[in-house]
Backbone as a chain_set.jsonl record, in Angstrom:
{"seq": "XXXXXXXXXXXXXXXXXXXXXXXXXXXXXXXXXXXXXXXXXXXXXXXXXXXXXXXXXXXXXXXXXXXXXXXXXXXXXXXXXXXXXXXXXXXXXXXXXXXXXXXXXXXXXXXXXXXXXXXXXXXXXXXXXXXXXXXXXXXXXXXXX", "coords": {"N": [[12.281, 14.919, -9.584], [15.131, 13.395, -7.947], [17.811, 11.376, -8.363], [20.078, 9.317, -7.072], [22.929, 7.266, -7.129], [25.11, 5.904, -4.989], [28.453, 4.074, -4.559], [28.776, 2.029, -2.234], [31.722, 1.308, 0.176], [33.484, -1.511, 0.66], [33.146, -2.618, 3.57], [31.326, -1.346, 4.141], [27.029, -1.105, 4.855], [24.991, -1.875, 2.447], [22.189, 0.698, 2.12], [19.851, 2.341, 2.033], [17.837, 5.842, 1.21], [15.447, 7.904, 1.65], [14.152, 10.615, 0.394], [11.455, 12.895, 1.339], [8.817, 15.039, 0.81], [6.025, 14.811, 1.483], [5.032, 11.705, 2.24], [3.873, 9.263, 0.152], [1.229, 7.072, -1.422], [2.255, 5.572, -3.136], [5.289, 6.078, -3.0], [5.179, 4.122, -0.504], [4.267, 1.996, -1.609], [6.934, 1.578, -3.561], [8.606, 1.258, -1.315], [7.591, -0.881, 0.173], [8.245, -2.75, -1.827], [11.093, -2.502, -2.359], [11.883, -3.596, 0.342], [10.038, -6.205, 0.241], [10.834, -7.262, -1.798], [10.668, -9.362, -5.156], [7.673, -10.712, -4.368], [6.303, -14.101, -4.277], [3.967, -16.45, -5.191], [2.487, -19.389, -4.203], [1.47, -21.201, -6.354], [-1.356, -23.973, -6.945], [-2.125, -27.097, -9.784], [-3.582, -29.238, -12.413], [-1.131, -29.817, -13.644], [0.513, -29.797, -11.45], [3.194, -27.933, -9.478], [3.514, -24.185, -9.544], [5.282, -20.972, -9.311], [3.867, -18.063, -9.031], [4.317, -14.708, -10.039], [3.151, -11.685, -8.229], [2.439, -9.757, -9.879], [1.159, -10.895, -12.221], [-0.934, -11.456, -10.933], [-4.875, -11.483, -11.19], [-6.613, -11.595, -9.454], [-8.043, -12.815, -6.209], [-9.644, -15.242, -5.263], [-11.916, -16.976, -3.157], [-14.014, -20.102, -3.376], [-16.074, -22.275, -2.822], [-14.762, -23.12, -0.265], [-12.226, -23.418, -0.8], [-8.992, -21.968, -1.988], [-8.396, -19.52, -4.951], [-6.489, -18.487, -7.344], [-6.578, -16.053, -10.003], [-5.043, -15.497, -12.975], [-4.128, -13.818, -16.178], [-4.855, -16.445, -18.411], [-4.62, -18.725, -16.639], [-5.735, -20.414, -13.644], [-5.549, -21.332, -10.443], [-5.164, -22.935, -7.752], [-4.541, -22.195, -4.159], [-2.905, -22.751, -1.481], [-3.198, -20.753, 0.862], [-5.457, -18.95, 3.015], [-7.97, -16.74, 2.428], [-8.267, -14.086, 4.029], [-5.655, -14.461, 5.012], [-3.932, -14.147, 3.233], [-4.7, -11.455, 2.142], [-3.622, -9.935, 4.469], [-0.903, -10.131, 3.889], [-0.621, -9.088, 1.303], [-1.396, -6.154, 1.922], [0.378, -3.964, 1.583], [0.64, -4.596, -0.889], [-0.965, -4.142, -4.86], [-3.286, -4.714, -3.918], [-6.812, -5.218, -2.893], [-9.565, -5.854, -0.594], [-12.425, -6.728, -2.694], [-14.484, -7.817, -2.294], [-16.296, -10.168, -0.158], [-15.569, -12.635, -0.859], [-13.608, -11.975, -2.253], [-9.928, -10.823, -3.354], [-8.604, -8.405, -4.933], [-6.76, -7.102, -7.647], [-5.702, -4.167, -8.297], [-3.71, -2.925, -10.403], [-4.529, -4.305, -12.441], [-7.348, -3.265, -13.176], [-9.464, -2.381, -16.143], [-11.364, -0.927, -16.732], [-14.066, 1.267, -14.475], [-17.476, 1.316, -13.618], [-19.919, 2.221, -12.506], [-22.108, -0.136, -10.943], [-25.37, -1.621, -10.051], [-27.075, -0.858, -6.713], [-24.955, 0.537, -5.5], [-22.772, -0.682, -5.9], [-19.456, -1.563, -7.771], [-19.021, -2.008, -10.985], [-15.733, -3.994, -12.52], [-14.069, -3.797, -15.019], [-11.334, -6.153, -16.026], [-8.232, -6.083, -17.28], [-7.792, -8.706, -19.082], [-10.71, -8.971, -20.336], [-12.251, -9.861, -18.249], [-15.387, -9.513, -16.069], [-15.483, -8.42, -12.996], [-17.539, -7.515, -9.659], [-17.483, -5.079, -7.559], [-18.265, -5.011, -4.017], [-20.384, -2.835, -2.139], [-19.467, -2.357, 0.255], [-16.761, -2.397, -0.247], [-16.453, -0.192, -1.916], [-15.499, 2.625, -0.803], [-13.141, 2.278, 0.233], [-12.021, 1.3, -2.561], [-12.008, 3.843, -4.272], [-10.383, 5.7, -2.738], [-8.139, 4.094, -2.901], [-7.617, 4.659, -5.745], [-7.293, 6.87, -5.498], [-9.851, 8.801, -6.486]], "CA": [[12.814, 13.989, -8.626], [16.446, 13.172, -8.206], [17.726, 9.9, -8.237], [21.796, 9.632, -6.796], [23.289, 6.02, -6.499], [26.356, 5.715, -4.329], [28.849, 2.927, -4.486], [29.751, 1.854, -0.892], [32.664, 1.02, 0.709], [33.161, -3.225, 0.966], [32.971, -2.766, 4.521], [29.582, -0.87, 4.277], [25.962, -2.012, 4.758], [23.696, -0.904, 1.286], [21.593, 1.373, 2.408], [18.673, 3.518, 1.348], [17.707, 6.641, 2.051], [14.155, 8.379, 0.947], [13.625, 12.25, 1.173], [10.286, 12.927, 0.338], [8.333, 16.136, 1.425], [4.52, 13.751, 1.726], [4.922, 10.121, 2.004], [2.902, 9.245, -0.595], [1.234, 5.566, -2.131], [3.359, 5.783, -4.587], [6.589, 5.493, -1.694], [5.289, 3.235, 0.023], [4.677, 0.953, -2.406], [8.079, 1.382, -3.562], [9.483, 0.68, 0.059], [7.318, -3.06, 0.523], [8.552, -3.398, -2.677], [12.219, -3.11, -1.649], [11.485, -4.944, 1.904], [10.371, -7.532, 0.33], [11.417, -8.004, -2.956], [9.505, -9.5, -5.96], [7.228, -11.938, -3.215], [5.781, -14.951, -5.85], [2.376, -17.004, -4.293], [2.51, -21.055, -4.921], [0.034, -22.013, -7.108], [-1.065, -26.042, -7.693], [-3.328, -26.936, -10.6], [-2.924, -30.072, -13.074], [-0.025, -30.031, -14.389], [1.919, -29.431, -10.607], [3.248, -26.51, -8.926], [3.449, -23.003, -10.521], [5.639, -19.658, -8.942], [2.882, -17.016, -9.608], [4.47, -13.367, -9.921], [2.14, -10.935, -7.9], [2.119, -8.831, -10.73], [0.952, -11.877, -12.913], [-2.27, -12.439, -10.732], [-5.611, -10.49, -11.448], [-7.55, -11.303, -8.303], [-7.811, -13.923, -5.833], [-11.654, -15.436, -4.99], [-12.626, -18.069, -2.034], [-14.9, -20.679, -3.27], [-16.272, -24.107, -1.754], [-13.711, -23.43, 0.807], [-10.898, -23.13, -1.337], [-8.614, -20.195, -2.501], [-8.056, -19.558, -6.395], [-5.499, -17.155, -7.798], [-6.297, -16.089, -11.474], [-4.361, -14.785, -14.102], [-4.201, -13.873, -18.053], [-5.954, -17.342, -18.97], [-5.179, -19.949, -16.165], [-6.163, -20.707, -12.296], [-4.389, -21.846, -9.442], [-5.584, -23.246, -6.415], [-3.519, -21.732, -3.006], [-3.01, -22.963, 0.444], [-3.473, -19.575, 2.303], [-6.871, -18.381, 3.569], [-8.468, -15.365, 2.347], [-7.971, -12.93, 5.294], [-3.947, -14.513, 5.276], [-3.333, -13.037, 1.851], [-5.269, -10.055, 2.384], [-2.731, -9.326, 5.339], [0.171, -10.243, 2.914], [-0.808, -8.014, 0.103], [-1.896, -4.726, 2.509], [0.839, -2.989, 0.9], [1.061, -4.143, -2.869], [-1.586, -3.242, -5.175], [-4.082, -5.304, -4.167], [-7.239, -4.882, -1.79], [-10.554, -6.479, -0.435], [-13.589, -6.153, -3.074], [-15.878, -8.514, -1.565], [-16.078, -10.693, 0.857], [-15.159, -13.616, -1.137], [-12.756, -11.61, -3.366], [-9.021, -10.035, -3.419], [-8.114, -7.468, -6.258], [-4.935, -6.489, -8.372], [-5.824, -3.023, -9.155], [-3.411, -2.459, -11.488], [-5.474, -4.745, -13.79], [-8.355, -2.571, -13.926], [-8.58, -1.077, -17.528], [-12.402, 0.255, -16.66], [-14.722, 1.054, -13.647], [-18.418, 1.809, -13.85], [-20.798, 2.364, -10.999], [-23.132, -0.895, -10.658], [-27.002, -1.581, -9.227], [-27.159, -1.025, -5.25], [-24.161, 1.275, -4.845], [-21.658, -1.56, -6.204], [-19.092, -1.076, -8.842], [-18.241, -3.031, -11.76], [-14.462, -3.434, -12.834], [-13.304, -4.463, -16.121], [-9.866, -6.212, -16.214], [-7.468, -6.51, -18.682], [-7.886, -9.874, -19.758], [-12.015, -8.732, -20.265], [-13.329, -10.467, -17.352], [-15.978, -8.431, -15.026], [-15.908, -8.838, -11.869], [-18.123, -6.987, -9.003], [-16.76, -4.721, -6.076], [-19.319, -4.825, -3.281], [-20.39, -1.408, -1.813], [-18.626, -1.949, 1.512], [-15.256, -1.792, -0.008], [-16.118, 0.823, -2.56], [-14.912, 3.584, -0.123], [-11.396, 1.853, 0.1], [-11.344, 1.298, -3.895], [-12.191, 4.871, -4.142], [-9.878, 6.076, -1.771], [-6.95, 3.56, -3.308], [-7.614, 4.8, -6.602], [-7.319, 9.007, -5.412], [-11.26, 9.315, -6.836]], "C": [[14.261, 13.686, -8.995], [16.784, 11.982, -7.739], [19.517, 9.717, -8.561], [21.622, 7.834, -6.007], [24.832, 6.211, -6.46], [27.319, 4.525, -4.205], [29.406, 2.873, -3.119], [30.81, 1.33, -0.99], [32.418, -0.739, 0.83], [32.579, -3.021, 2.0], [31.429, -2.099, 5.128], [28.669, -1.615, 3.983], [25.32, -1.461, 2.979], [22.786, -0.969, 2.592], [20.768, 2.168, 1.377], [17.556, 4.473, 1.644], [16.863, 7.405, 0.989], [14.15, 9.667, 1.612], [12.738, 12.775, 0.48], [9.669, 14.322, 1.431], [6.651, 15.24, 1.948], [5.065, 12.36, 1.467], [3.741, 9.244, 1.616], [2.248, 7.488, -0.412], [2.289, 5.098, -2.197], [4.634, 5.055, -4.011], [5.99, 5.026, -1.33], [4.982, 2.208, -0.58], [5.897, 0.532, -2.755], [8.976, 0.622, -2.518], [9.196, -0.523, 0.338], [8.249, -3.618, -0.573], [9.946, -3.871, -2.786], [12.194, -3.761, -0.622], [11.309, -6.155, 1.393], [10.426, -8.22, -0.873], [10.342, -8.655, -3.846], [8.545, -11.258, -5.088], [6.402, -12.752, -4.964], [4.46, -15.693, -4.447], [2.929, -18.596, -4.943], [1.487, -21.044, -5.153], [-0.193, -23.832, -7.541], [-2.137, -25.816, -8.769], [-2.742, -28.068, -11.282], [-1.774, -30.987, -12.813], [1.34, -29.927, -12.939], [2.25, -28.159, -9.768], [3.892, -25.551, -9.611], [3.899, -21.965, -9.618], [4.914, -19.07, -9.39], [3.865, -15.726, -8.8], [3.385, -12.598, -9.524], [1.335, -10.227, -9.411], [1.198, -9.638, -11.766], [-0.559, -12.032, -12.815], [-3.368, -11.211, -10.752], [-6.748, -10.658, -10.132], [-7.487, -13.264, -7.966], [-9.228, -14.412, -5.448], [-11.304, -16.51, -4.383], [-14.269, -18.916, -2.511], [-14.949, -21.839, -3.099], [-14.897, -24.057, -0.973], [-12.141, -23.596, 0.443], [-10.852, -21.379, -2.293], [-8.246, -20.104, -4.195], [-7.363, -18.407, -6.817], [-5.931, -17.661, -9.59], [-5.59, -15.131, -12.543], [-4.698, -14.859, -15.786], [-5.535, -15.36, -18.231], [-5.995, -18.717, -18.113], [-5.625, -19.58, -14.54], [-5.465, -22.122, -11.839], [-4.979, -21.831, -8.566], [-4.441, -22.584, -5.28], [-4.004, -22.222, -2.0], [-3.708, -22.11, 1.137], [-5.01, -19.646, 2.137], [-6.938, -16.951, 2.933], [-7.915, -14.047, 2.333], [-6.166, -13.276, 5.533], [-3.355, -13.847, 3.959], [-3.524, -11.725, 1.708], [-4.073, -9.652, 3.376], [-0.949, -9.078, 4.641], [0.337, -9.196, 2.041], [-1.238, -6.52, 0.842], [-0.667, -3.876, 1.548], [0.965, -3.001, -0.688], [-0.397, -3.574, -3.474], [-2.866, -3.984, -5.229], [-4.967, -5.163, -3.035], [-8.46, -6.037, -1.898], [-11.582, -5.865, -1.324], [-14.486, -6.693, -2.769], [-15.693, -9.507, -0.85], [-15.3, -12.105, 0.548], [-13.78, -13.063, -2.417], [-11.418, -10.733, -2.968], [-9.014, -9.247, -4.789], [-7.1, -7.078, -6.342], [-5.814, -5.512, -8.702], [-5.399, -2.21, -10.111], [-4.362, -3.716, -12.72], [-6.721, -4.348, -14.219], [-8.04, -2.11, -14.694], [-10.256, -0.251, -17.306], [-13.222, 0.143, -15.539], [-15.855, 1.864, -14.255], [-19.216, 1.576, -12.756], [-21.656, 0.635, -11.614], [-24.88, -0.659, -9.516], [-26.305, -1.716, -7.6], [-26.011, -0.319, -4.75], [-22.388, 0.383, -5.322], [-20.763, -0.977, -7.069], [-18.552, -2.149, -9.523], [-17.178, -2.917, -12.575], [-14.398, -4.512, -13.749], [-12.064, -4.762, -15.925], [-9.403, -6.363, -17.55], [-7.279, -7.51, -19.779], [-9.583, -9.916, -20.234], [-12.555, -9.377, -19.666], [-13.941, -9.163, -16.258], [-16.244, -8.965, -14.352], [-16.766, -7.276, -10.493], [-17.62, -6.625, -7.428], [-17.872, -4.405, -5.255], [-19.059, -3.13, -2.897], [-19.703, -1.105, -0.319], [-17.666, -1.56, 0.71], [-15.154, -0.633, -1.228], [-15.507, 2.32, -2.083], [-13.237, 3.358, -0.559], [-11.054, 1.917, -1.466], [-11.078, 2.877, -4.373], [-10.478, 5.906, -4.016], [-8.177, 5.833, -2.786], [-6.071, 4.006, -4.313], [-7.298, 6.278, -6.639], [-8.556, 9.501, -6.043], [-11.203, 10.288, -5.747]], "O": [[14.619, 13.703, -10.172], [16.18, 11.481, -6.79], [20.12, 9.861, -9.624], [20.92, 7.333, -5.128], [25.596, 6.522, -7.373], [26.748, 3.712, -3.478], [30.382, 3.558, -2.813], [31.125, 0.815, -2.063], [31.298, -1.195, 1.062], [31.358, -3.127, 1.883], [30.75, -2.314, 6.132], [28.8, -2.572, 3.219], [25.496, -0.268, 2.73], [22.589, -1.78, 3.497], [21.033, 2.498, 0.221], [16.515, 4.117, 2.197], [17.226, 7.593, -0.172], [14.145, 9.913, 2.819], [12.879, 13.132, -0.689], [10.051, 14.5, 2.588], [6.455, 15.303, 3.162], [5.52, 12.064, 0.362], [2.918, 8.686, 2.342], [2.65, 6.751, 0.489], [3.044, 4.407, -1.513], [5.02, 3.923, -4.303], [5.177, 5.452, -2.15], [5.476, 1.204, -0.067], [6.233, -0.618, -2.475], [9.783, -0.285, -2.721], [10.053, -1.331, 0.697], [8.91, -4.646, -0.429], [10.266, -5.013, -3.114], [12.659, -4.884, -0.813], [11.995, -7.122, 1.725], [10.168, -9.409, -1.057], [9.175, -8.588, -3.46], [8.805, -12.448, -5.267], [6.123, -12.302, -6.075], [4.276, -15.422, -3.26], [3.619, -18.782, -5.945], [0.546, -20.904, -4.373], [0.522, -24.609, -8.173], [-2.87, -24.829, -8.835], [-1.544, -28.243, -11.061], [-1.502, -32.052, -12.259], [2.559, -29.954, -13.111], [1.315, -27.42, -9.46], [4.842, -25.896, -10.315], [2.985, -21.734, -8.826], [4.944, -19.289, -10.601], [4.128, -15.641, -7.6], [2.452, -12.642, -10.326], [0.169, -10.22, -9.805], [0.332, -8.903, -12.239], [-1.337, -12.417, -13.688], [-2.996, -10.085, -10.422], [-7.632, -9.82, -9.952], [-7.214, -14.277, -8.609], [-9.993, -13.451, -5.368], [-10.394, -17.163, -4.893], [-15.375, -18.519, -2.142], [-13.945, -22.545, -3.194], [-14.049, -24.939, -1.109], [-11.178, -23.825, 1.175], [-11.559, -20.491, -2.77], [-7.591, -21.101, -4.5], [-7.834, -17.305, -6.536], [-5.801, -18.716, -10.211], [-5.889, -13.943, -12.659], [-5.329, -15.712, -16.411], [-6.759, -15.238, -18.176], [-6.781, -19.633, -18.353], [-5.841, -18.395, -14.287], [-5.09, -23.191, -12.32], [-5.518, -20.763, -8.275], [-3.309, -22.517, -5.758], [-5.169, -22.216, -1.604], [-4.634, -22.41, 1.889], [-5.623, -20.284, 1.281], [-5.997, -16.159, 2.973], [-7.43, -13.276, 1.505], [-5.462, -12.467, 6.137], [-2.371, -13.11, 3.894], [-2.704, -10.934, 1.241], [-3.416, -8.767, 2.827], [-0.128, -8.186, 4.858], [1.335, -8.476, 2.028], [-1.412, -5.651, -0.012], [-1.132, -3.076, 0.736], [1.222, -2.097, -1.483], [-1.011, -2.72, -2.834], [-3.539, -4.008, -6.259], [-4.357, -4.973, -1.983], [-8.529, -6.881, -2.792], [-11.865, -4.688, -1.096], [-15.557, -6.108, -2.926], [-14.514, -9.851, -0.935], [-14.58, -12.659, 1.379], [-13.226, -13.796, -3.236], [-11.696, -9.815, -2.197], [-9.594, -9.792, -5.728], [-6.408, -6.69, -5.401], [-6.768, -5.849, -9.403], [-5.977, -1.26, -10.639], [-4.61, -3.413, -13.887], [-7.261, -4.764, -15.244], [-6.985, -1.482, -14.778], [-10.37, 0.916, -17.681], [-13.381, -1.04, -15.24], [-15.677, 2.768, -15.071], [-19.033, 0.549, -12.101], [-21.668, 0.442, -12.83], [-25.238, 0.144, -8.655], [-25.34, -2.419, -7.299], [-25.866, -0.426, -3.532], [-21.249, 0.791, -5.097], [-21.04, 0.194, -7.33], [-17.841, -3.029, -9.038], [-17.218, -2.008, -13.405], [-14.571, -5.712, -13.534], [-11.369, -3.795, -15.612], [-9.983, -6.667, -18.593], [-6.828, -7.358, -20.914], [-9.883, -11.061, -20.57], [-13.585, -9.8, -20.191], [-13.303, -8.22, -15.79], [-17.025, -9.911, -14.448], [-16.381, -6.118, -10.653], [-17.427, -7.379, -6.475], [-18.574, -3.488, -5.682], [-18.099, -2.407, -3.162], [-19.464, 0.004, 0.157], [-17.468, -0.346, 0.734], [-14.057, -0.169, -1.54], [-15.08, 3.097, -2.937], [-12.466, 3.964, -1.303], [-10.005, 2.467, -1.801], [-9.969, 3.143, -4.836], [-9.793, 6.501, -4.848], [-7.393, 6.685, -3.203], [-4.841, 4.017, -4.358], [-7.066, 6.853, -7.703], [-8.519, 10.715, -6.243], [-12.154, 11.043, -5.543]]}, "num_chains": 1, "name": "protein.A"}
């Protein structure tokens, strides 16, 4: 891959220009990621309000009617809904594993099939959590299995 940065002209826009033979993941991750820059989530909890870095959060879960973003070792309550983050995150690296659950997939460090067709994903911080068998196609899929 070749990788040529141009200094414009003052009077020029920046610009950026992708020549790819397949437009992969891979690019289009890259491209939300320029669009829209490093996006952060508000988190409340305690102590106040907390900027959460996407990259930061290991999955998001819906319970008693509220939303929870968790990371490394704390939790964060969020405003949005569910299905409004899910539409947010379609392009970073995060998808639906169950009905009450979002996923960071870069924080899987292991997957193993589960009972009933499910699969269970180790994260990085060693918590296991459970991907229902609807969205095991999509994890599948996400993952290039």
């Amino acid at each position: 891959m070749k990788i040529t940065i141009i200094n414009p002209s003052p009077d020029e826009e920046e610009e950026i220009i992708i020549k790819c033979r397949v437009l992969t993941d891979d690019i289009n991750h890259l491209i939300c990621k320029l669009k829209n820059g490093d996006r952060k989530i508000t988190g409340y909890d305690a102590k106040g309000i907390t900027l959460l870095a996407l990259p930061d959060i290991f999955y998001f879960e819906a319970t008693d009617n509220k939303v929870f973003a968790y990371g490394q070792k704390n939790v964060y309550e969020v405003k949005e809904k569910l299905y409004q983050l899910e539409e947010q995150l379609v392009s970073f690296t995060f998808m639906r594993a169950s009905k009450s659950m979002i996923l960071n997939l870069d924080k899987i460090r292991h997957l193993s099939p589960a009972f009933g067709g499910r699969f269970e994903a180790l994260l990085e911080n060693k918590e296991k959590v459970i991907i229902s068998r609807q969205y095991v196609p999509v994890l599948k899929e996400r993952l290039g299995l």
